[in-house]
PyMOL commands that place a pseudoatom at each C-alpha (Angstrom):
pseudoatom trace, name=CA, resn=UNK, resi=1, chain=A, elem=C, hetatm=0, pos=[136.736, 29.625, -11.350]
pseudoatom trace, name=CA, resn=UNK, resi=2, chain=A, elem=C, hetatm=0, pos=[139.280, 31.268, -13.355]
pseudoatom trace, name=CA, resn=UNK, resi=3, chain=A, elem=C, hetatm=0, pos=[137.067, 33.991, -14.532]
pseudoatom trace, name=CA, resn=UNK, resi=4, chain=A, elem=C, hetatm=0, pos=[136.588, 35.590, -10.898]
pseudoatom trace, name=CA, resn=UNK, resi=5, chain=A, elem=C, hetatm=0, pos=[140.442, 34.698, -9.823]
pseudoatom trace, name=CA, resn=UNK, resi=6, chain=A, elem=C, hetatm=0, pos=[141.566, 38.280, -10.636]
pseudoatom trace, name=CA, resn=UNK, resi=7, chain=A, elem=C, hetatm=0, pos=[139.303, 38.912, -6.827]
pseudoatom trace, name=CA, resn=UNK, resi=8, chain=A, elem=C, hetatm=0, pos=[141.308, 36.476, -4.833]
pseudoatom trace, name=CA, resn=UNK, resi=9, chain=A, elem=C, hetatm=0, pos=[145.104, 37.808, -6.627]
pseudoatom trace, name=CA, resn=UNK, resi=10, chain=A, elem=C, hetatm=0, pos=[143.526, 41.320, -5.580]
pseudoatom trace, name=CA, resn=UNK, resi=11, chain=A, elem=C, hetatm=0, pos=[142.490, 40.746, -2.182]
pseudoatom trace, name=CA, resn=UNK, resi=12, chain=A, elem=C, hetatm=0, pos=[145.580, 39.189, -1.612]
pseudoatom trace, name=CA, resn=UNK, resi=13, chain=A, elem=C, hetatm=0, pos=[147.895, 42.105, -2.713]
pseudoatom trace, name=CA, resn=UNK, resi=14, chain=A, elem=C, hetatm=0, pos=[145.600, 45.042, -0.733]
pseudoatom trace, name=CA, resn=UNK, resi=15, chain=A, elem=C, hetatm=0, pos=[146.206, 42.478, 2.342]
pseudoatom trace, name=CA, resn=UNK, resi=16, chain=A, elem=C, hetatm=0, pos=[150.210, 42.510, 2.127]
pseudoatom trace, name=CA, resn=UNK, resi=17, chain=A, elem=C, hetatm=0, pos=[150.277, 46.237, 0.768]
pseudoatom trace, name=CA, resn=UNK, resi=18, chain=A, elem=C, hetatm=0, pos=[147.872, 47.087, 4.083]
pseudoatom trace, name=CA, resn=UNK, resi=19, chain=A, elem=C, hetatm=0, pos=[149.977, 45.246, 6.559]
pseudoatom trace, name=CA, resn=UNK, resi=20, chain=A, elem=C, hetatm=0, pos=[153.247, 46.359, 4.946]
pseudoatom trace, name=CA, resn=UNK, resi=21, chain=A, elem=C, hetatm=0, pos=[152.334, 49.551, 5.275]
pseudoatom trace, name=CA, resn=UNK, resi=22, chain=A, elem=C, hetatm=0, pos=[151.558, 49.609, 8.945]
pseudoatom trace, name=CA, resn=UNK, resi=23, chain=A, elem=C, hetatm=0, pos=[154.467, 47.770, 9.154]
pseudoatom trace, name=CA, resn=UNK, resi=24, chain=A, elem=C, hetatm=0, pos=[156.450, 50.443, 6.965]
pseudoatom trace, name=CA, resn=UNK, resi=25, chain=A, elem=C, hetatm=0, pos=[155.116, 53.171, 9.583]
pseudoatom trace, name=CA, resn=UNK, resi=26, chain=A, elem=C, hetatm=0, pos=[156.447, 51.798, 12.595]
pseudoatom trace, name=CA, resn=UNK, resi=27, chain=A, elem=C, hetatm=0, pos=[160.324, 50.949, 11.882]
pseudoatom trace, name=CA, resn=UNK, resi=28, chain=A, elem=C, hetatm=0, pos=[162.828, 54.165, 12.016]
pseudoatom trace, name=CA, resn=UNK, resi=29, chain=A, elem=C, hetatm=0, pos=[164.638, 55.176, 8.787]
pseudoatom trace, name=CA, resn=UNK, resi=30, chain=A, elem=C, hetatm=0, pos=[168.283, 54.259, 8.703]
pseudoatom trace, name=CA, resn=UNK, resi=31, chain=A, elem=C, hetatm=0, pos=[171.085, 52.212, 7.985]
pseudoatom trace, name=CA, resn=UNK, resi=32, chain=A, elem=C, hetatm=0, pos=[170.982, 50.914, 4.397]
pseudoatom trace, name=CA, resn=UNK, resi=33, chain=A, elem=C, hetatm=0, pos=[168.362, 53.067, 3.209]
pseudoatom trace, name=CA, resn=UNK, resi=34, chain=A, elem=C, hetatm=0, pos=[170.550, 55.953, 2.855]
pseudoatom trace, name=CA, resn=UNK, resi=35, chain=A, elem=C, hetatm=0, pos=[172.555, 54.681, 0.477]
pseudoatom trace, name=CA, resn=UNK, resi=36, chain=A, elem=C, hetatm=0, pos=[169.984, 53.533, -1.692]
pseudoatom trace, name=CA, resn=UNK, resi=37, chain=A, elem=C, hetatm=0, pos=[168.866, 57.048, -1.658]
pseudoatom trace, name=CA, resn=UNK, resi=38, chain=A, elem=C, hetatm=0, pos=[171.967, 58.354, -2.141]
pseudoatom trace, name=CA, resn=UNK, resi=39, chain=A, elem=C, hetatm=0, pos=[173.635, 56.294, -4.464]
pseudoatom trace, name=CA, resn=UNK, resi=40, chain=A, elem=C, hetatm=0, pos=[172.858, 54.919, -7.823]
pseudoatom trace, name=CA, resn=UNK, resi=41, chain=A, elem=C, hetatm=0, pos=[173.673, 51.198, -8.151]
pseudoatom trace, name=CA, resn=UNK, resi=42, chain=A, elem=C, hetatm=0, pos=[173.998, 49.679, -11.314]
pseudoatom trace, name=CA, resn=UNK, resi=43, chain=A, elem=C, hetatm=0, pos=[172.770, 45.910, -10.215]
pseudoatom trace, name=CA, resn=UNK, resi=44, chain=A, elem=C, hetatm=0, pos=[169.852, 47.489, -8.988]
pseudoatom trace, name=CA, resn=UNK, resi=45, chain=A, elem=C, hetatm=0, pos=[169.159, 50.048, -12.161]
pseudoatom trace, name=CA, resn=UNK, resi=46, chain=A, elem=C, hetatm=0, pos=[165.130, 50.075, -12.384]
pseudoatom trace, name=CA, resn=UNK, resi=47, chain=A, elem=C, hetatm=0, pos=[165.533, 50.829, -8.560]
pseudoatom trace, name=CA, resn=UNK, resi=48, chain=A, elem=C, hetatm=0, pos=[167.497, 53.581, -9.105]
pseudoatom trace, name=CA, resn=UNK, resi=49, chain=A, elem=C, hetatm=0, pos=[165.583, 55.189, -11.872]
pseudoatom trace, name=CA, resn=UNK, resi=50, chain=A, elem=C, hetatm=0, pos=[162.245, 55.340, -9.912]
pseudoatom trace, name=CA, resn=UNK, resi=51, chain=A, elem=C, hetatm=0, pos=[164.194, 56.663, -6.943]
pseudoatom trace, name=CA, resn=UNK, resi=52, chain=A, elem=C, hetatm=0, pos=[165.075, 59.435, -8.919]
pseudoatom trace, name=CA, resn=UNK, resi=53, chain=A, elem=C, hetatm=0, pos=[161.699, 59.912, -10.433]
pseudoatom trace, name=CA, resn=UNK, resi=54, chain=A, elem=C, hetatm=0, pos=[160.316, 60.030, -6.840]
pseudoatom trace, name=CA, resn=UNK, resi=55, chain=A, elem=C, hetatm=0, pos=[162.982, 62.975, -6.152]
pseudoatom trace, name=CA, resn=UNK, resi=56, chain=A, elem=C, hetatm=0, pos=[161.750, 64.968, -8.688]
pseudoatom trace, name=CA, resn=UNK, resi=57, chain=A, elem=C, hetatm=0, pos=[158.289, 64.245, -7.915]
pseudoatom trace, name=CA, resn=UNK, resi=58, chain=A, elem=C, hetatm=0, pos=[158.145, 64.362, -4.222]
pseudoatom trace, name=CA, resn=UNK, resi=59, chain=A, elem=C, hetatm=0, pos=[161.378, 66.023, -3.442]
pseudoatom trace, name=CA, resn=UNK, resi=60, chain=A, elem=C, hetatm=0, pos=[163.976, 65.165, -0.922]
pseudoatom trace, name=CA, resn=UNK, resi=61, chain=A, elem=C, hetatm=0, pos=[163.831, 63.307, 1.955]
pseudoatom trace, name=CA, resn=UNK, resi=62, chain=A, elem=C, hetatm=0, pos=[162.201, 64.538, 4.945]
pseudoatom trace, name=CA, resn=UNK, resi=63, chain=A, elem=C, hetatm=0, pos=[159.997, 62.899, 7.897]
pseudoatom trace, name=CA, resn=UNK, resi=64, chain=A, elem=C, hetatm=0, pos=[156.791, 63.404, 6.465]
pseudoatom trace, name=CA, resn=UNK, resi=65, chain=A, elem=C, hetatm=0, pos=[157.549, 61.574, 2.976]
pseudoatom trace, name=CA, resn=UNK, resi=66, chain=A, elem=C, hetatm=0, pos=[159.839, 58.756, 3.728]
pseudoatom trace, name=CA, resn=UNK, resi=67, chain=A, elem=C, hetatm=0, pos=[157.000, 56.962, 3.929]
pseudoatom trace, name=CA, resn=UNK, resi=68, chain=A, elem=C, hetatm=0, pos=[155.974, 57.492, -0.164]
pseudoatom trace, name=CA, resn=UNK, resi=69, chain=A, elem=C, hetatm=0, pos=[159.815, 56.202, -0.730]
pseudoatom trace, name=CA, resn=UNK, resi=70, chain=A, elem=C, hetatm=0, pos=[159.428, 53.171, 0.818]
pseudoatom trace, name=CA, resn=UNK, resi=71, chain=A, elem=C, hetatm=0, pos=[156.184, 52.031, -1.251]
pseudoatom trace, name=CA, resn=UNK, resi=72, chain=A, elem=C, hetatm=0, pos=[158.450, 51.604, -3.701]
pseudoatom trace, name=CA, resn=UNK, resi=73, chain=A, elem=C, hetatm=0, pos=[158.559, 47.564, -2.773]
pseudoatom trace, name=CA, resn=UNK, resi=74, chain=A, elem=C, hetatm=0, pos=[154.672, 47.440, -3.272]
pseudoatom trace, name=CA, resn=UNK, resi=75, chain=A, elem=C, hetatm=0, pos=[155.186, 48.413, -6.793]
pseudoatom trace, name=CA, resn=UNK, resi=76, chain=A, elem=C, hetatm=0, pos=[157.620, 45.431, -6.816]
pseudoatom trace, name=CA, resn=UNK, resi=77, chain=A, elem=C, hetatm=0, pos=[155.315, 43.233, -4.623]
pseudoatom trace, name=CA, resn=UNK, resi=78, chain=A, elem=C, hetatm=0, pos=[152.480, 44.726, -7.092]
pseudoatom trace, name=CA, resn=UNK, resi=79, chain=A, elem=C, hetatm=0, pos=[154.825, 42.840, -10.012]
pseudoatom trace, name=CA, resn=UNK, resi=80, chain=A, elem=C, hetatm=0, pos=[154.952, 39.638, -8.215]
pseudoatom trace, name=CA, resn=UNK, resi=81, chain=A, elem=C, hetatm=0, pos=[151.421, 39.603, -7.908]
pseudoatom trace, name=CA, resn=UNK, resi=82, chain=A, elem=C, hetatm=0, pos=[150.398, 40.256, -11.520]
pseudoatom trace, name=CA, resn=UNK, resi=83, chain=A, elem=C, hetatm=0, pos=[152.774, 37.955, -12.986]
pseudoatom trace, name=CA, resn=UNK, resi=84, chain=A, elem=C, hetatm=0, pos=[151.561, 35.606, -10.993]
pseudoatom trace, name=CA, resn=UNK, resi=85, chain=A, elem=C, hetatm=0, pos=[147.887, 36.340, -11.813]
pseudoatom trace, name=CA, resn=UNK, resi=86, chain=A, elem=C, hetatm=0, pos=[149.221, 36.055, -15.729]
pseudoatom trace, name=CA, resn=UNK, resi=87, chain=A, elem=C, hetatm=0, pos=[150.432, 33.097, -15.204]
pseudoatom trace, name=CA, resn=UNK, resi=88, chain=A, elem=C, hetatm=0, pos=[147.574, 31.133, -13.430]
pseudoatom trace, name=CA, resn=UNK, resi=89, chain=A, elem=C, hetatm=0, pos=[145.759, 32.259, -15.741]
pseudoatom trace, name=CA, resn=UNK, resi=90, chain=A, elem=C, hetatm=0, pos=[147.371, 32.286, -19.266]
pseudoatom trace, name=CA, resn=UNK, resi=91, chain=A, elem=C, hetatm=0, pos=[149.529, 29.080, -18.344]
pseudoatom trace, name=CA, resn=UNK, resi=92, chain=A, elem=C, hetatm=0, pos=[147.797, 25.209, -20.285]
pseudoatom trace, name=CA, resn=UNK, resi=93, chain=A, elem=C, hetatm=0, pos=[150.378, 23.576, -17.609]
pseudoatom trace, name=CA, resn=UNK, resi=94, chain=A, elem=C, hetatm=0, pos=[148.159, 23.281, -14.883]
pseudoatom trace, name=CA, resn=UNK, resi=95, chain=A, elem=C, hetatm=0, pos=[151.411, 22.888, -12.099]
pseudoatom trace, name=CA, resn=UNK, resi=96, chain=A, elem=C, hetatm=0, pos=[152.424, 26.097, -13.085]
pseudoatom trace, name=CA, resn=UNK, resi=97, chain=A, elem=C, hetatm=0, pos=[148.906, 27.330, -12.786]
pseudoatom trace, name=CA, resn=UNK, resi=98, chain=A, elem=C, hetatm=0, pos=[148.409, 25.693, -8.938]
pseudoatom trace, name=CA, resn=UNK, resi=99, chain=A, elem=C, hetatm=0, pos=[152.069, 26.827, -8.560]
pseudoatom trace, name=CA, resn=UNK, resi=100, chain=A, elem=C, hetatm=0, pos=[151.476, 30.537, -9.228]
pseudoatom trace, name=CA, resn=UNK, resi=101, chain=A, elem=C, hetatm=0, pos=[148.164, 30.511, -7.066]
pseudoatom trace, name=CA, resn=UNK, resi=102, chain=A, elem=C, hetatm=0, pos=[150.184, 28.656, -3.859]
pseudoatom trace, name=CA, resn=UNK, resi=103, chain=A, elem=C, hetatm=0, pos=[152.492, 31.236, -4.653]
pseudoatom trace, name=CA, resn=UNK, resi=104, chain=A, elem=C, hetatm=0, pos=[150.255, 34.447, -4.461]
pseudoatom trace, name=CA, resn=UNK, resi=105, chain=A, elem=C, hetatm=0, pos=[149.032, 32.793, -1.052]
pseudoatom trace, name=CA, resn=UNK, resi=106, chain=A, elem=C, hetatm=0, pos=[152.754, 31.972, 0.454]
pseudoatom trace, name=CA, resn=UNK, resi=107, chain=A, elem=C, hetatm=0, pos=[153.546, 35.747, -0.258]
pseudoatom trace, name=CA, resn=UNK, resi=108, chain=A, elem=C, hetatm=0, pos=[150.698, 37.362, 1.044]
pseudoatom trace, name=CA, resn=UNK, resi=109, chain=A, elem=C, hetatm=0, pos=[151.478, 35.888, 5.095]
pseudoatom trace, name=CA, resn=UNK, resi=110, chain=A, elem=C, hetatm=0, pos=[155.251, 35.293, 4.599]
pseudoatom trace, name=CA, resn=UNK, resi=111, chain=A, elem=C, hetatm=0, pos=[157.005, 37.914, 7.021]
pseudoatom trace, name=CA, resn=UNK, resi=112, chain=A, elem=C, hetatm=0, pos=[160.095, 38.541, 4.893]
pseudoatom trace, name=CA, resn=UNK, resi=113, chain=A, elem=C, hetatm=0, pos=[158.065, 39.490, 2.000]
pseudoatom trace, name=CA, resn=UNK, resi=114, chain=A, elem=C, hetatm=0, pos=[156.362, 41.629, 3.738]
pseudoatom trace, name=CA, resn=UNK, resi=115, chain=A, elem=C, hetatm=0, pos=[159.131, 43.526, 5.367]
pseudoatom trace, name=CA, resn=UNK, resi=116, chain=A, elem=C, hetatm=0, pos=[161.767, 43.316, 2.863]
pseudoatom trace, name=CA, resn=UNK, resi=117, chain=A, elem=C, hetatm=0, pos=[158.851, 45.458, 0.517]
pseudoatom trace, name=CA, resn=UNK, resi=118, chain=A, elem=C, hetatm=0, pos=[158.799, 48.265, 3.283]
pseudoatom trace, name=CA, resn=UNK, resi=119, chain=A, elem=C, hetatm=0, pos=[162.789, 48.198, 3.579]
pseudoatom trace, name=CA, resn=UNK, resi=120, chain=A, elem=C, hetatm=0, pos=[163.721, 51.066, 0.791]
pseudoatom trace, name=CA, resn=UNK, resi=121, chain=A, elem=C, hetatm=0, pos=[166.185, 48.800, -0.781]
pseudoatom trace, name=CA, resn=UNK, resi=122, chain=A, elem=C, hetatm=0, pos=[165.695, 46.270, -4.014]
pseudoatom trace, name=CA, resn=UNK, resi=123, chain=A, elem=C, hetatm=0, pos=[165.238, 43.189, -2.121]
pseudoatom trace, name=CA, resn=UNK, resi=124, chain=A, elem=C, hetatm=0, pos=[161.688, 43.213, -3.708]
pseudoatom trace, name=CA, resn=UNK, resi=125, chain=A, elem=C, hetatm=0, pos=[163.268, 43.470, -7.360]
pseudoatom trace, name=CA, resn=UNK, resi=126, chain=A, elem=C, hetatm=0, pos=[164.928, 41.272, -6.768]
pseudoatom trace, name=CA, resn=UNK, resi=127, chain=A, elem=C, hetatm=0, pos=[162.284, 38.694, -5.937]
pseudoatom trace, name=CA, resn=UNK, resi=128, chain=A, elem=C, hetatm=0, pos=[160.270, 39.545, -8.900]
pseudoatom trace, name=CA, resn=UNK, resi=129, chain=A, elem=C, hetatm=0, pos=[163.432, 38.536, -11.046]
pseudoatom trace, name=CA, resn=UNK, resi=130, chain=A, elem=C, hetatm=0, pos=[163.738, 35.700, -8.784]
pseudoatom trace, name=CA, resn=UNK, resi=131, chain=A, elem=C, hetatm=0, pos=[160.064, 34.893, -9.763]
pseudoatom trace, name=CA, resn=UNK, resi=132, chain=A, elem=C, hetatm=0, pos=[159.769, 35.646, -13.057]
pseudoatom trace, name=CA, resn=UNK, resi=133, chain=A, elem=C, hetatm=0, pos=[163.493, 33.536, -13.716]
pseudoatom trace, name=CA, resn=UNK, resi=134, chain=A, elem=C, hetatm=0, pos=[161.922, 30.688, -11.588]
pseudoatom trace, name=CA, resn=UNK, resi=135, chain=A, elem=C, hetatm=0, pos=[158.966, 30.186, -13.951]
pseudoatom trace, name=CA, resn=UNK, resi=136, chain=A, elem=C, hetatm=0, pos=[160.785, 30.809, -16.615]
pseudoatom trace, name=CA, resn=UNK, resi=137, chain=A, elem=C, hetatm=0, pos=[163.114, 27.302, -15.890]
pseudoatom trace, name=CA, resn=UNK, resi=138, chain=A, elem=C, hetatm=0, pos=[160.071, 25.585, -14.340]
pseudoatom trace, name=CA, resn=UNK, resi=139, chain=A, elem=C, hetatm=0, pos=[158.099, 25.849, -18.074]
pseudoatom trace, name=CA, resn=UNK, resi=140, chain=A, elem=C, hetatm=0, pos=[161.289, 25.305, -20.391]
pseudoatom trace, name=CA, resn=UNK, resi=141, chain=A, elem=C, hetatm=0, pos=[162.721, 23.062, -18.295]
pseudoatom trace, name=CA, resn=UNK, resi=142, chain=A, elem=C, hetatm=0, pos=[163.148, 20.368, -21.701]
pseudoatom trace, name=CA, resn=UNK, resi=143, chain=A, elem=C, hetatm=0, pos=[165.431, 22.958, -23.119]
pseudoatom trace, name=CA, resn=UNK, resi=144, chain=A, elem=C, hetatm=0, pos=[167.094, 23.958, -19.936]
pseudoatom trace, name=CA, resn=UNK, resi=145, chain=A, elem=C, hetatm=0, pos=[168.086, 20.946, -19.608]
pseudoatom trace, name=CA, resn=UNK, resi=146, chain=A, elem=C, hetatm=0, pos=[169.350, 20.249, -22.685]
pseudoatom trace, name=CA, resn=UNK, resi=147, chain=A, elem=C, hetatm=0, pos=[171.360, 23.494, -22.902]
pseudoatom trace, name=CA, resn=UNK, resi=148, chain=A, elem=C, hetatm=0, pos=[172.656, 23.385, -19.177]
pseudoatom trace, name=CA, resn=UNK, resi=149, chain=A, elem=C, hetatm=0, pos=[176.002, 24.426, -20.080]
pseudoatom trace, name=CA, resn=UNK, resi=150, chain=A, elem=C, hetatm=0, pos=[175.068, 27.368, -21.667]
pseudoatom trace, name=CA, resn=UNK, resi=151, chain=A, elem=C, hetatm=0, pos=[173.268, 28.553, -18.126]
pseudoatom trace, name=CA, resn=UNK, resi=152, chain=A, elem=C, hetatm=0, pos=[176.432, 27.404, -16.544]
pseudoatom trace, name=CA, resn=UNK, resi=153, chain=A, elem=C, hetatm=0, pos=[178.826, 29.368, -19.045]
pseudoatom trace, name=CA, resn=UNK, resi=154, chain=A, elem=C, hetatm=0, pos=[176.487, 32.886, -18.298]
pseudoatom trace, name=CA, resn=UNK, resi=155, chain=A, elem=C, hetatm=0, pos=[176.441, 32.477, -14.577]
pseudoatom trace, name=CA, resn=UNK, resi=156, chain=A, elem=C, hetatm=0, pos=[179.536, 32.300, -14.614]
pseudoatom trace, name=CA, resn=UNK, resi=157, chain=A, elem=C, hetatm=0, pos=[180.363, 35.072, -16.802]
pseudoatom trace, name=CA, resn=UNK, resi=158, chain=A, elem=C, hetatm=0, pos=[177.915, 37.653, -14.960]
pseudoatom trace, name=CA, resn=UNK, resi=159, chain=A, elem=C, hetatm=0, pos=[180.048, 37.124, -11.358]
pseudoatom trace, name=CA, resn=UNK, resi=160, chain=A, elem=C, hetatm=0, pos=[182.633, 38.978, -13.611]
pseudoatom trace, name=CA, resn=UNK, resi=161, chain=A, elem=C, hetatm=0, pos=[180.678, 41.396, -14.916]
pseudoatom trace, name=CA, resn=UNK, resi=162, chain=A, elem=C, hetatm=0, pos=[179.787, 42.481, -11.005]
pseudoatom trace, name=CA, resn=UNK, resi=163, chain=A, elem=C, hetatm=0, pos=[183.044, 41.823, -10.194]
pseudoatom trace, name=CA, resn=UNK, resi=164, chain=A, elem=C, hetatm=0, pos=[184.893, 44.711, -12.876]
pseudoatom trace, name=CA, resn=UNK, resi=165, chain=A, elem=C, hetatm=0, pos=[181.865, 46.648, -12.002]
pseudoatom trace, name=CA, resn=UNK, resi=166, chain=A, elem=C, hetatm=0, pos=[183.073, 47.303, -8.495]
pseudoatom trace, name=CA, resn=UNK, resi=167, chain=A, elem=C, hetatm=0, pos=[186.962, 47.664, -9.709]
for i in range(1, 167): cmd.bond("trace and resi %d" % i, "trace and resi %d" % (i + 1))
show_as sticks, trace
zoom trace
C-alpha cells in the first residue's frame, strides 16, 4: 500500500488545486490583497520574496494575470501536501503515518483551505508552518515535554520580537 500512496497524495492535491482555482476565478481582487502586493512584510518573508520574483517574471498587476499571483497558495498547499506524503511515508510511528494521510484527506474538501490558498495573502504559509510545527511536537513530544519551559520562554519572547517590529 505504501508503494502506490504517492497516487492518492497526488490526486488529492490536483483536486484542491482544480477547485481552488475555479474558485480563485470567480471572487474580485481587492481589499487585503493589495497590500500584500504592495508591501513587503517581514512575518510573512518567503511570501514576499516570491511576490517579487513573480513581478519580475510576470510583471505588474493587471486583469489578465492576477490570476498567476494568486497560485501562489497552491505552491503553499503543494507544501502541505508533500510533507505530508513524507511523512506517511518516512514516519515508523504509525499515528503519525494515519495522521498525515487523515490529514491530506481533511484538506483536500475543507472550504477554508481551499479559499484561504486562492486569497493572495500568507494564510497558506502559514498553515504549512502550522503543519510542519504540529508534527514536529506530535513526534518529540517526550522532549517537549520535558523542556516545556523552554517553548514557553520563546513564545513568549517572539510576541516581542513582532511587537518592536511594528514600533
Amino acid at each position: 500500500m505504501k508503494s502506490n500512496i504517492w497516487i492518492v497524495f497526488f490526486s488529492l492535491f490536483i483536486a484542491q488545486s482544480l477547485f481552488a482555482i475555479r474558485f480563485g476565478m470567480k471572487i474580485p481582487w481587492g481589499g487585503d490583497e493589495w497590500f500584500s502586493y504592495k508591501n513587503l512584510t517581514v512575518m510573512a518573508y518567503p511570501f514576499s520574496l516570491i511576490v517579487s520574483l513573480f513581478k519580475e517574471i510576470i510583471g505588474e498587476l493587471n486583469s489578465q494575470n492576477y490570476i498567476f499571483y494568486r497560485q501562489q497558495g497552491l505552491l503553499w498547499s503543494f507544501l502541505v501536501y508533500l510533507f505530508l506524503y513524507l511523512v506517511n511515508i518516512k514516519s515508523k510511528d504509525i499515528y503519525l503515518s494515519h495522521l498525515a494521510l487523515f490529514l491530506a484527506f481533511f484538506f483536500s474538501v475543507n472550504p477554508y483551505f481551499l479559499e484561504t490558498s486562492q486569497f493572495f495573502r500568507y494564510y497558506q504559509l502559514y498553515i504549512f508552518a502550522s503543519v510542519v510545527f504540529t508534527f514536529g511536537i506530535i513526534k518529540y513530544d517526550y522532549e517537549f515535554s520535558q523542556k516545556r519551559i523552554w517553548f514557553y520562554i520563546f513564545m513568549i519572547i517572539s510576541f516581542f520580537i513582532h511587537l518592536f517590529l511594528f514600533i
